[in-house]
C-alpha positions as a printed Julia matrix, in Angstrom:
191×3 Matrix{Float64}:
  92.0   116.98   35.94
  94.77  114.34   36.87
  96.1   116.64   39.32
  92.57  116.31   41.09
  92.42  112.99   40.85
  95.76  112.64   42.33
  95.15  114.59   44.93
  91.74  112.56   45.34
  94.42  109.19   45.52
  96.3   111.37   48.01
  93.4   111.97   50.35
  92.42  108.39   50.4
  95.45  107.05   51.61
  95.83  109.38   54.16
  92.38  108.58   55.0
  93.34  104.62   55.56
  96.72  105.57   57.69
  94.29  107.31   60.28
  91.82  104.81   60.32
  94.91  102.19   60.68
  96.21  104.71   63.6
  92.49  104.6    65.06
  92.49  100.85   64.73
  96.19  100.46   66.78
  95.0   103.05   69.44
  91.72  101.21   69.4
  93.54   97.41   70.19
  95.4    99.44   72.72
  93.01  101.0    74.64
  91.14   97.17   75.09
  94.53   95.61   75.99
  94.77   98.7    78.82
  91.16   99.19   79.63
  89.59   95.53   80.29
  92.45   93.55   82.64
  89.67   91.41   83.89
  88.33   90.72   80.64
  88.71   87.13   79.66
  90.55   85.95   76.86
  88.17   84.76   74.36
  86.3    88.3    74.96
  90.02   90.18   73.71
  90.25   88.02   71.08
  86.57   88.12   69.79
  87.03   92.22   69.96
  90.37   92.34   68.15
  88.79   90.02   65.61
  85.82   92.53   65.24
  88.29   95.42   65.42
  90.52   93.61   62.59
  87.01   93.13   60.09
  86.32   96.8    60.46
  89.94   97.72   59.38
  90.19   95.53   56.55
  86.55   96.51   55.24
  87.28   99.82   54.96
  90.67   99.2    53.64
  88.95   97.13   50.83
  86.3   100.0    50.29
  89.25  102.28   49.89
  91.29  100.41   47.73
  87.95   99.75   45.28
  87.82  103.69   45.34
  91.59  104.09   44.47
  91.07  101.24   41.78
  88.08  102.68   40.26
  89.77  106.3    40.12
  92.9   104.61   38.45
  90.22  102.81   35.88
  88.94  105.97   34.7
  92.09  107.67   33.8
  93.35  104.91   31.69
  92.79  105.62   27.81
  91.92  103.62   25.36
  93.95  103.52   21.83
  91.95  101.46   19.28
  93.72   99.78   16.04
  90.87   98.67   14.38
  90.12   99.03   10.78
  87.19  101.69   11.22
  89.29  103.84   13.91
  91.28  106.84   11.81
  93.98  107.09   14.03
  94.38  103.13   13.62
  94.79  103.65   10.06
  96.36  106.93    9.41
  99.34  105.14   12.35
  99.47  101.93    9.68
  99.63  104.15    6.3
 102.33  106.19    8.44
 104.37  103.24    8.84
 103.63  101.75    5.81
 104.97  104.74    4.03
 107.78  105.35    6.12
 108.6   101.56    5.23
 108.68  102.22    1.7
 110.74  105.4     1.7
 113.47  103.34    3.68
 113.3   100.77    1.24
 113.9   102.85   -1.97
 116.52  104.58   -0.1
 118.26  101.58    0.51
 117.93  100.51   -3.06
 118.95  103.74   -4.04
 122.13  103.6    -1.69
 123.16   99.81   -2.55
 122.78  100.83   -6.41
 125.35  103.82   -5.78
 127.65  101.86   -3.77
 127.62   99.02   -6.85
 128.36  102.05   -8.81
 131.42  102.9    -6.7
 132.41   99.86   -6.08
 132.94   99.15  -10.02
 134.46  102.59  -10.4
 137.0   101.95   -7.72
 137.55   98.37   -9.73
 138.45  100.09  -13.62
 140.21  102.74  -11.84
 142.64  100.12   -9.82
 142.94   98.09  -12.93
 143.86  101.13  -15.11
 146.45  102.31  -12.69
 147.69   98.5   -12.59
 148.1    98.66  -16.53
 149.81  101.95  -16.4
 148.02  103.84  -19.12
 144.41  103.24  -20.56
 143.52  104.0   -24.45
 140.05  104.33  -25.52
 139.81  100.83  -26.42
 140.79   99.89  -22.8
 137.74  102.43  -21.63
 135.12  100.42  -24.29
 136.27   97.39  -22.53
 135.87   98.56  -19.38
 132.25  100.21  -20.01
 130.87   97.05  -22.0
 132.07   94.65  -19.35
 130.73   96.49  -16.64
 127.9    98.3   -18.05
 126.36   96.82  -21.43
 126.78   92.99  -21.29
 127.66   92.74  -17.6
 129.55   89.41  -16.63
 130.08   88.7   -12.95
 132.78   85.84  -14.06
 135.06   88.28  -15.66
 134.62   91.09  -13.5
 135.36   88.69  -10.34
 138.69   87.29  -12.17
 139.69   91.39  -12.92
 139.44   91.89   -9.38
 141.61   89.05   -8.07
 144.19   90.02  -10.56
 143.92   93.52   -9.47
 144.34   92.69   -5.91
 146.98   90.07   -6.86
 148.79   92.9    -8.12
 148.33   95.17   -5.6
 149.4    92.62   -3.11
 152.52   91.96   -5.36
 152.87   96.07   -5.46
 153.17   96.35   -1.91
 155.31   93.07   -1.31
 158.15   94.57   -3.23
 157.7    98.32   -1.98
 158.6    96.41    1.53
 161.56   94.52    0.46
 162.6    98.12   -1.19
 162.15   99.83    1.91
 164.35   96.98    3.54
 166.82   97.03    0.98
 167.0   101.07    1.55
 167.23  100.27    5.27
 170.14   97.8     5.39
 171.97  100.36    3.07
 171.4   103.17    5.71
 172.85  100.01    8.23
 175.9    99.39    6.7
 176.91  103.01    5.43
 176.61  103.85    9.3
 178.8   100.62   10.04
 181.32  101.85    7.38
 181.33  104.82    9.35
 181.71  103.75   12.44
 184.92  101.87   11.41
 186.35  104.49    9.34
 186.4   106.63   12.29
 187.66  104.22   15.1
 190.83  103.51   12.23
């Protein structure tokens, strides 16, 4: 059906480039045919010429705007149209299974998050007994307290920071070692 009505649109405008071509041949034949013609007499006919044209350009261009018109649909989003409602239940719906998975997701990461925490602290104390696991389980699970559990993890980071401080000033120490045993070396062999 569109492709008719394409070819309908199609038609049309080839329709107004021959009348345009008519028109041009038209003005061209007066300017050739009437040399003794006076002035106001061309200009008159061009004028009546020009009317023509652009009336049956406008006639055309009502005919291409009434075709376009009738192919345009029309999507209603009222309350009593079911494809208006079943699209807002859809999205409603799809809203709240995003939501619960988020909630799901930022519950799990919490849970991480805390597991990461006791583990790093356990491996800071070196060893964990089963009173160091209560502790751990009723500070972070039964009577949860933000305070405490923010303090653990600045000392946990403090210590991790602290960790890795002297693991680089070992590594250093190893490296000026490795320095000077190649110095001693160096001038044991040129002796």
């Amino acid at each position: 059906m569109t492709a008719i009505k394409n070819e309908n649109i199609l038609m049309m405008f080839e329709e107004i480039n021959e009348k345009l071509d008519r028109t041009n041949q038209q003005i061209e034949k007066i300017g050739l045919k009437q040399p003794e013609a006076t002035e106001s007499e061309k200009v008159a006919e061009l004028k009546l010429v020009m009317e023509n044209s652009l009336e049956n350009q406008s006639k055309q261009l009502y005919a291409i705007e009434n075709a376009i018109r009738t192919e345009k649909r029309k999507i209603e989003f009222t309350p009593t149209s079911t494809f208006g409602m079943v699209f807002f239940f859809s999205l409603m719906l799809i809203l709240l299974a995003v939501t619960v998975w988020n909630y799901s997701l930022r519950n799990q990461n919490a849970t991480l998050s805390d597991n990461d925490l006791k583990f790093r602290y356990i491996q800071m104390r070196g060893n964990a007994t089963a009173n160091d696991f209560a502790e751990l389980d009723s500070l972070f699970y039964f009577s949860r307290n933000s305070k405490k559990i923010k303090a653990l993890r600045k000392q946990v980071e403090t210590f991790e920071k602290n960790v890795e401080e002297r693991a680089k000033l070992i590594e250093r120490e190893e490296q000026l070692k490795r320095e000077k045993e190649e110095l001693d070396r160096k001038i044991s062999k040129n002796r």
